[in-house]
Every structure is written in C-alpha cells, then in structure tokens.
N, CA and C atoms as a LAMMPS dump frame, in Angstrom:
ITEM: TIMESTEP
0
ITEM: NUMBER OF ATOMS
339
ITEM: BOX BOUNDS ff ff ff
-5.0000000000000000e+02 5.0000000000000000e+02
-5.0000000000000000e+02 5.0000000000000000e+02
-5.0000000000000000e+02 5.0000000000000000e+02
ITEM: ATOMS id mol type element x y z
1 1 1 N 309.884 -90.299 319.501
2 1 2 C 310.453 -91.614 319.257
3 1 3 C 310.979 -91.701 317.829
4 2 1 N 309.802 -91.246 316.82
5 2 2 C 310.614 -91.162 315.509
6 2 3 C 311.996 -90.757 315.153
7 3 1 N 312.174 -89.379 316.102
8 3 2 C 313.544 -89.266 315.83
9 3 3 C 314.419 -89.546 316.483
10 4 1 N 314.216 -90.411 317.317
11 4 2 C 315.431 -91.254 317.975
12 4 3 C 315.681 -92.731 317.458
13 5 1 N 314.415 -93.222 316.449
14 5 2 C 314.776 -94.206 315.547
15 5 3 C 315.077 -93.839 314.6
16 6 1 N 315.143 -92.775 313.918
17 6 2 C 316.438 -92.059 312.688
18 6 3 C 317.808 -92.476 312.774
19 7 1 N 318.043 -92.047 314.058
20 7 2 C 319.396 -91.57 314.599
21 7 3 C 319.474 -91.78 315.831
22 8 1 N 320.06 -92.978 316.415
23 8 2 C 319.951 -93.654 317.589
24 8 3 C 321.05 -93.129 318.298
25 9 1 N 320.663 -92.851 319.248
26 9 2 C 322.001 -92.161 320.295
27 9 3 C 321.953 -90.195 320.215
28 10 1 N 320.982 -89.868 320.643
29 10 2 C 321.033 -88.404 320.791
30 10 3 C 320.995 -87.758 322.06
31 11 1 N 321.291 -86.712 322.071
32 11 2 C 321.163 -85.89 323.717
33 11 3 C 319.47 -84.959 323.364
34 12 1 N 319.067 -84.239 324.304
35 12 2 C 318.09 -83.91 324.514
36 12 3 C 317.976 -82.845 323.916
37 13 1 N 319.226 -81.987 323.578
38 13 2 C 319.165 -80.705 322.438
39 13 3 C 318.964 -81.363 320.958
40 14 1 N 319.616 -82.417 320.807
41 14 2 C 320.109 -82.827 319.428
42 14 3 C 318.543 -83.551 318.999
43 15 1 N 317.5 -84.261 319.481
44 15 2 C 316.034 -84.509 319.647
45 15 3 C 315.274 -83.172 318.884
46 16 1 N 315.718 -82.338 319.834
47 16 2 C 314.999 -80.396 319.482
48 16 3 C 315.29 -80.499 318.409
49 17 1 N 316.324 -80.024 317.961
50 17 2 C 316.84 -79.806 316.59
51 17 3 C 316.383 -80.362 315.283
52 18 1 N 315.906 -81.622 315.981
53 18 2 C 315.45 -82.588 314.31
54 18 3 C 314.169 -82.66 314.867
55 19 1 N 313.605 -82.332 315.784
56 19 2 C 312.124 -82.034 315.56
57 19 3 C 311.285 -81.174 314.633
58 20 1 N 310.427 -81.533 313.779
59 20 2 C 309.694 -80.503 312.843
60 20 3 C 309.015 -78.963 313.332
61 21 1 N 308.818 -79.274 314.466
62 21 2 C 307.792 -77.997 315.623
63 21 3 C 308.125 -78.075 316.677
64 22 1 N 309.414 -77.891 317.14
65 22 2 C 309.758 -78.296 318.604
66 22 3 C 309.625 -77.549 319.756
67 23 1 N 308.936 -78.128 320.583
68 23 2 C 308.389 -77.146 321.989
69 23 3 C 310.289 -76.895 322.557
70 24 1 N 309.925 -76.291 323.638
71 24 2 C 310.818 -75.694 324.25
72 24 3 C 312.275 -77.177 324.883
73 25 1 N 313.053 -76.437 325.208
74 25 2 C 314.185 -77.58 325.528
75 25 3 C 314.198 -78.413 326.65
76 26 1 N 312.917 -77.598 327.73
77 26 2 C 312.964 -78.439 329.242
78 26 3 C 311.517 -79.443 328.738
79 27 1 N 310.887 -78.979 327.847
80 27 2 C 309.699 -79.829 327.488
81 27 3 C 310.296 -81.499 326.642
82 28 1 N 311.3 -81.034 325.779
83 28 2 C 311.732 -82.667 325.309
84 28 3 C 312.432 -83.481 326.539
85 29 1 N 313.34 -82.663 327.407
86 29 2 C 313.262 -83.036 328.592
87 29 3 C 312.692 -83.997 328.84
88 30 1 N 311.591 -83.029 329.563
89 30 2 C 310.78 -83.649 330.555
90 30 3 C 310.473 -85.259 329.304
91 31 1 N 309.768 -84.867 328.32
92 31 2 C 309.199 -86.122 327.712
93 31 3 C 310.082 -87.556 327.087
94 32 1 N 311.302 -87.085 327.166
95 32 2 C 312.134 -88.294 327.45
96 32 3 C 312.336 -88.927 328.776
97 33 1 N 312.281 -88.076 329.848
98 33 2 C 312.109 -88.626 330.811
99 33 3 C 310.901 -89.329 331.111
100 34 1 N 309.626 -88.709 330.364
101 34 2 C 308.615 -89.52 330.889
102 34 3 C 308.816 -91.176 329.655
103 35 1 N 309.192 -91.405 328.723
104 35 2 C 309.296 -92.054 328.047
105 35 3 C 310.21 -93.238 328.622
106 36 1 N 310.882 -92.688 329.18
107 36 2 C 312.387 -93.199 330.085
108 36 3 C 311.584 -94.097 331.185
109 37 1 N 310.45 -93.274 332.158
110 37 2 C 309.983 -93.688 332.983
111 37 3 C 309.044 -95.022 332.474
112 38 1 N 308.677 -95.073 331.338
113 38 2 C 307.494 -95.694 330.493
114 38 3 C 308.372 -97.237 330.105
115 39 1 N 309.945 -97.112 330.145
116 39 2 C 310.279 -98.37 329.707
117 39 3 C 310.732 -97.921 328.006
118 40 1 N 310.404 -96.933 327.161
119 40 2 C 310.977 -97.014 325.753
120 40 3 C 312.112 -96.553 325.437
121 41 1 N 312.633 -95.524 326.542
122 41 2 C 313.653 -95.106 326.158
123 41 3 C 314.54 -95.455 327.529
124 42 1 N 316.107 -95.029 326.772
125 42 2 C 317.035 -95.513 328.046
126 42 3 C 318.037 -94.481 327.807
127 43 1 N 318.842 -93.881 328.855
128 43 2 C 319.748 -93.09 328.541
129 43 3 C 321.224 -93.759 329.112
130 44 1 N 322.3 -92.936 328.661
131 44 2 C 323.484 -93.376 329.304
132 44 3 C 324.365 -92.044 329.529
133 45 1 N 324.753 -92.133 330.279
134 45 2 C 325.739 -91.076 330.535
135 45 3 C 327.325 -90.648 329.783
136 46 1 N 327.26 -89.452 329.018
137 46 2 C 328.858 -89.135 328.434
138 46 3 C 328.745 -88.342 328.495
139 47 1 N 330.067 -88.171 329.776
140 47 2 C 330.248 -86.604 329.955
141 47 3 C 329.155 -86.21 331.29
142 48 1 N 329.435 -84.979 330.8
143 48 2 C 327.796 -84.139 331.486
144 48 3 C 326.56 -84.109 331.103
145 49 1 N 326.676 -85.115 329.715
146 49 2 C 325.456 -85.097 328.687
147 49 3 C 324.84 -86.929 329.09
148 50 1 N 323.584 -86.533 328.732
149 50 2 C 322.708 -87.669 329.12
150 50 3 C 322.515 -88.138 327.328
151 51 1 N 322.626 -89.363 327.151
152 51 2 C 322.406 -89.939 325.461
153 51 3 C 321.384 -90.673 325.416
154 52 1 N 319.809 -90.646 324.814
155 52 2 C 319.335 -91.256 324.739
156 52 3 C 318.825 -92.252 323.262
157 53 1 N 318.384 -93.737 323.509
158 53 2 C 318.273 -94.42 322.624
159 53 3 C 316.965 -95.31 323.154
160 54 1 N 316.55 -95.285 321.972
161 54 2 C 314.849 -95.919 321.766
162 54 3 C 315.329 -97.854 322.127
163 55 1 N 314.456 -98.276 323.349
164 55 2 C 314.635 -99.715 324.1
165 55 3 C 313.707 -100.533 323.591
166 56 1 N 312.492 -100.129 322.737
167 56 2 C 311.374 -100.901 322.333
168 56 3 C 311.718 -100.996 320.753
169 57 1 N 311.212 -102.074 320.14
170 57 2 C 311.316 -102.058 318.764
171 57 3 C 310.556 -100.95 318.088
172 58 1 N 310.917 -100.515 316.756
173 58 2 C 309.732 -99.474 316.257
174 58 3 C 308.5 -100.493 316.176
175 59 1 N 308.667 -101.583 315.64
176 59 2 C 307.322 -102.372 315.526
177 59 3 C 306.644 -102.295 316.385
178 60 1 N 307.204 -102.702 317.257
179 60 2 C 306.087 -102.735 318.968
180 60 3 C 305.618 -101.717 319.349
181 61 1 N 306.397 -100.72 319.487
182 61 2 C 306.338 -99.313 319.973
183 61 3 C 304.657 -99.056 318.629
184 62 1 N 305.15 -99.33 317.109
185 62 2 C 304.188 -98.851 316.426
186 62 3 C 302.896 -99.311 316.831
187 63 1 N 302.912 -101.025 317.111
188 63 2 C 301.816 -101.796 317.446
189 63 3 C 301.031 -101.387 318.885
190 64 1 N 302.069 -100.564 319.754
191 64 2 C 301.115 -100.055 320.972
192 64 3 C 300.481 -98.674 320.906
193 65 1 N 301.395 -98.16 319.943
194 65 2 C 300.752 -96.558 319.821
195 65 3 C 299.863 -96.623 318.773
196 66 1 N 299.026 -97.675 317.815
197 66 2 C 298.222 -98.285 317.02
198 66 3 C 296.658 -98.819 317.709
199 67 1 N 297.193 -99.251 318.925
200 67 2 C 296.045 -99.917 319.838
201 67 3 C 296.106 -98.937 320.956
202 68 1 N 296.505 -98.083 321.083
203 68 2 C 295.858 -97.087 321.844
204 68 3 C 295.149 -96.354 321.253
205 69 1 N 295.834 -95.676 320.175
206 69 2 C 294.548 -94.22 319.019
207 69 3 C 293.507 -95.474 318.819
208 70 1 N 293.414 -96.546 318.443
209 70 2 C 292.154 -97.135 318.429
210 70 3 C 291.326 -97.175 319.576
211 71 1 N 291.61 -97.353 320.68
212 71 2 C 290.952 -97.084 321.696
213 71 3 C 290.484 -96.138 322.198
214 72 1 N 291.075 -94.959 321.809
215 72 2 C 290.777 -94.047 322.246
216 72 3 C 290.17 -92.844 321.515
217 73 1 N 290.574 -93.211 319.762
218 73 2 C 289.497 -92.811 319.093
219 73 3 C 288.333 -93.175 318.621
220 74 1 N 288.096 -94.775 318.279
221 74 2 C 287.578 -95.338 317.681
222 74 3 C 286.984 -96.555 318.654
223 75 1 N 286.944 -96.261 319.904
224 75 2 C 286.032 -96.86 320.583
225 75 3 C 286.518 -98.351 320.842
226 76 1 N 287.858 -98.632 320.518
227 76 2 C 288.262 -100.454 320.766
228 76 3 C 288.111 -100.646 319.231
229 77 1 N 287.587 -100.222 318.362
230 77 2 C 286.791 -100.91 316.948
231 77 3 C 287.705 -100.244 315.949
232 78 1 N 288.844 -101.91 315.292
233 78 2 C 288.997 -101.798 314.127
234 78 3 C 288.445 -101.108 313.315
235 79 1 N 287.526 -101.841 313.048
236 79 2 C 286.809 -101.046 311.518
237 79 3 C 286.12 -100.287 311.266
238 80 1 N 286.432 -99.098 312.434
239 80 2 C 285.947 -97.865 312.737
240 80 3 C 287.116 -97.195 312.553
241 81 1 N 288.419 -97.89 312.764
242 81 2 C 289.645 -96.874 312.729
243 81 3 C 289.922 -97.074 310.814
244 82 1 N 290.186 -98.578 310.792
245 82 2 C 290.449 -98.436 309.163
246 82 3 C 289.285 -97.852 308.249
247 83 1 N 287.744 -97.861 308.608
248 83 2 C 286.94 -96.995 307.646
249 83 3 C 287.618 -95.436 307.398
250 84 1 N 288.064 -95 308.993
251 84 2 C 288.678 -93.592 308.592
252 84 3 C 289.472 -93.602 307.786
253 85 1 N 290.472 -94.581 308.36
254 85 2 C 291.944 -94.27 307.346
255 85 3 C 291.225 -94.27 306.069
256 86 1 N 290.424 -95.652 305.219
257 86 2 C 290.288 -95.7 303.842
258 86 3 C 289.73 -93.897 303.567
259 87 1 N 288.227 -93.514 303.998
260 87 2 C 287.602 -92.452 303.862
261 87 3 C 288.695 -90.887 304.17
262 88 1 N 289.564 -91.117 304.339
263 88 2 C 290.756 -89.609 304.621
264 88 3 C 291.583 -90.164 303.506
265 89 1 N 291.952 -91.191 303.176
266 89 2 C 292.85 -91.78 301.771
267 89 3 C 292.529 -91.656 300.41
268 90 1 N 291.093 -91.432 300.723
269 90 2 C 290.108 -92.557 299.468
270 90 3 C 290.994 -92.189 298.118
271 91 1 N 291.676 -90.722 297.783
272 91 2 C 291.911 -90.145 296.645
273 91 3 C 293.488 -90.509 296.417
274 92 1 N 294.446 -90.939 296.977
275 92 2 C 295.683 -91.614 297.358
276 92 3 C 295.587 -92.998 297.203
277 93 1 N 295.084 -94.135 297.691
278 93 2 C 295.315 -95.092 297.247
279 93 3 C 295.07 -95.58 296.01
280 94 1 N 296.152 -96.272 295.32
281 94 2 C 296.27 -96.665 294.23
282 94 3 C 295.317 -98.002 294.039
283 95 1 N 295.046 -98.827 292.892
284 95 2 C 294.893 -99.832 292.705
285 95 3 C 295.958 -101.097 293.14
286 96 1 N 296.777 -100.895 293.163
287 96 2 C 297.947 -102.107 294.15
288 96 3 C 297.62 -101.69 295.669
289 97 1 N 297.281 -100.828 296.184
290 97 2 C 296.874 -100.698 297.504
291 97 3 C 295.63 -101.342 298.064
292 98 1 N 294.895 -100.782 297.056
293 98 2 C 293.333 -101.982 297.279
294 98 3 C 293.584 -103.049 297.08
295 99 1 N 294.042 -103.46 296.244
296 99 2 C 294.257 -104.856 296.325
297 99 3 C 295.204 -105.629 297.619
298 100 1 N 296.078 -104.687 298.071
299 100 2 C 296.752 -105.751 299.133
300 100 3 C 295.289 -105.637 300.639
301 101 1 N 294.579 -103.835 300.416
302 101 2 C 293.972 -104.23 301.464
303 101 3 C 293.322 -105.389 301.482
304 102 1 N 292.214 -105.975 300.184
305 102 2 C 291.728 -106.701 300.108
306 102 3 C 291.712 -108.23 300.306
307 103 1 N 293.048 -108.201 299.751
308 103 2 C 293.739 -109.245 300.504
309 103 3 C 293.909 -109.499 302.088
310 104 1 N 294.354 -108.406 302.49
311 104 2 C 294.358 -108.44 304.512
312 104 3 C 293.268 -108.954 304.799
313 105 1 N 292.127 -108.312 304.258
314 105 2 C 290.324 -108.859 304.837
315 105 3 C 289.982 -110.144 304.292
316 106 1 N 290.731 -110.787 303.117
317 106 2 C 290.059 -112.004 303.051
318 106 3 C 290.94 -112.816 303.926
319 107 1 N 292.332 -112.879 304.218
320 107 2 C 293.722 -113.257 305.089
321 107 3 C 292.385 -113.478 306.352
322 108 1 N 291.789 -112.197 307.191
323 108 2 C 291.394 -112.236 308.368
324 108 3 C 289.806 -113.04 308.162
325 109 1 N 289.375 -112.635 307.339
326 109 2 C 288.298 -113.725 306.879
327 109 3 C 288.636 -115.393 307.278
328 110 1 N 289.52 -115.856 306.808
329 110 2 C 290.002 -117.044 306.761
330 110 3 C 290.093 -117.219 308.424
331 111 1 N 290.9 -116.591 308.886
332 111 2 C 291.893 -117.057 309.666
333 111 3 C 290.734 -116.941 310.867
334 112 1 N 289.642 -115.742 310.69
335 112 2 C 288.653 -115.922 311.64
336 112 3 C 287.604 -117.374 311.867
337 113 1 N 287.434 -118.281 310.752
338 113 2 C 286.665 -119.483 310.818
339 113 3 C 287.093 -120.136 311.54
C-alpha cells in the first residue's frame, strides 16, 4: 500500500520495482488482487495493463492496520502496544516527543471522565 500511496496509479511490475525486498512478480499479483478483493485497492484497465490505485485513505487504511497489530500482538491492549513502542524507542525520542506523548495521556485522561 505504501507504495501505491507514493505514486498513485501503478501496474503490478512498476509496485515490484519500488519495493525494498520484492517477492516474485505473480506474488505482488496475487496481493493486489487480494487487496482489490479486501475493498483498498481498485484497478482500471489501459491497454493490456491493469493500473492500480489505493481506494482507502492512508489514514484509515493506517488506523485499521494499527488496530489489528494491536490485536493481534498485544492482546486488544493499548498500553501494551505503546509500552513497546516507548521501550524499542526509549534512546530516539527526544524531549519534544515526550512531551507531546504526555500530553496525548493527559488529552485521554480528560476526555475519559
């Protein structure tokens, strides 16, 4: 999906190509098609070539592929997924980073009363 929100409108070779580690050419295939089947992606026809372009927002798309790895790593539980993130970060985040997290948790603090 990332790289079809780069560069909107690609064929199924042109996907390969700007992939970092790209499996074989019937494998992006297949996984646009299953993506296709899923509702995110849509293709159109030019030519003999099939063009595909990402149908879900990146937001949404981010917000569902966000609440699935939580579910499926972290048991349904927030703050089992963000303890990881902080604890794999800890040496990367800056002081303006803590502070906006800190801010998010008092934001959800509030908004939870």
């Amino acid at each position: 999906m990332e790289v079809l929100y780069a560069a909107e409108g690609l064929t199924a070779a042109e996907v390969r190509e700007r992939m970092p580690e790209p499996p074989g050419y019937s494998a992006v295939r297949a996984l646009l098609r299953i993506l296709e089947d899923k509702g995110h992606v849509r293709h159109e026809e030019r030519g003999p070539r099939y063009v595909y372009s990402p149908v879900v927002s990146r937001a949404r798309a981010r917000r569902s592929a966000l609440k699935a790895l939580v579910q499926t790593f972290f048991d349904g539980s927030p703050e089992q997924a963000v303890a990881a993130l902080i604890d794999e970060s800890r040496s990367k985040l800056g002081a303006a980073e803590l502070d906006r997290l800190a801010e998010l948790i008092a934001e959800a603090r509030k908004a939870g009363r």
